[in-house]
C-alpha positions in Angstrom: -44.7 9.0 14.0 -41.3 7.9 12.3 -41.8 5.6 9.4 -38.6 6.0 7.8 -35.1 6.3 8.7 -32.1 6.3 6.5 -28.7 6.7 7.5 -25.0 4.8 7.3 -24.2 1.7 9.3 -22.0 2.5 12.0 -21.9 -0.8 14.0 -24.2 -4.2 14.7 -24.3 -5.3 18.2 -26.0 -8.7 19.3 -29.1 -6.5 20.1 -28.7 -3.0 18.6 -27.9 -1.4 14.9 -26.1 1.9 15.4 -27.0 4.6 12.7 -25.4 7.5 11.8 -27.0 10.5 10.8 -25.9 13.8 10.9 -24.2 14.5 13.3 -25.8 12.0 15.9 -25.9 8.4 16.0 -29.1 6.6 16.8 -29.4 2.7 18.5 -32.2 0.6 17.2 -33.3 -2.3 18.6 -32.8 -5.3 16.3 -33.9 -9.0 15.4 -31.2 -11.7 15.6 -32.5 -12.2 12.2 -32.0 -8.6 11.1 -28.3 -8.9 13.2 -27.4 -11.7 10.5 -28.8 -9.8 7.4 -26.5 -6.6 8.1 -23.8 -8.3 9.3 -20.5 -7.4 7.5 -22.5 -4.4 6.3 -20.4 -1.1 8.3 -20.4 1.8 6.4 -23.4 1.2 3.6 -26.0 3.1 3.8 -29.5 2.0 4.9 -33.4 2.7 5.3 -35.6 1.2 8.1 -38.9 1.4 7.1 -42.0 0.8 10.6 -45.6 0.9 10.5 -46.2 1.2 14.2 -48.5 3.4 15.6 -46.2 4.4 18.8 -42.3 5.3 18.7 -40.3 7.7 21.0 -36.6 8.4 21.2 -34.5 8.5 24.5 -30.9 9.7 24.1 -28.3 9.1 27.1 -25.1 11.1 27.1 -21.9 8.8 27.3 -18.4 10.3 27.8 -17.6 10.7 24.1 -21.6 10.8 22.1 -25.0 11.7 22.9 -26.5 8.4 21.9 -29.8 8.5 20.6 -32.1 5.4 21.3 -34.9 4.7 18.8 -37.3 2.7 20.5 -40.0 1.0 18.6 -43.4 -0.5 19.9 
């Protein structure tokens, strides 16, 4: 189970906040209310903290990155 992930701001989307860490970015599926807290916030580092009981990660490969997708349930 994740319950933590910390890592810089790379971009907000409408639905997604893209980490980076290491050497791979990860997609996590936001709140518009989250979307408006971290707006303006590229580059600053930050820690999502879950308590669910389920997660899994699914990474598609685009022509430039391997984006990883954290999905949370």
């Amino acid at each position: 189970m994740i319950t933590r992930i910390t890592g810089t701001i790379v971009r907000v989307d409408r639905e997604y906040l893209t980490l980076e860490i290491e050497a791979m970015h990860y997609e996590i599926l936001i709140s518009e209310m989250v979307r408006r807290q971290l707006s303006g916030s590229t580059g600053k580092e930050l820690s999502l903290f879950t308590a669910v009981s389920y997660t899994h990660l699914r990474a598609n490969e685009t022509e430039d990155d391997l984006v990883c997708r954290l999905l949370l349930e």
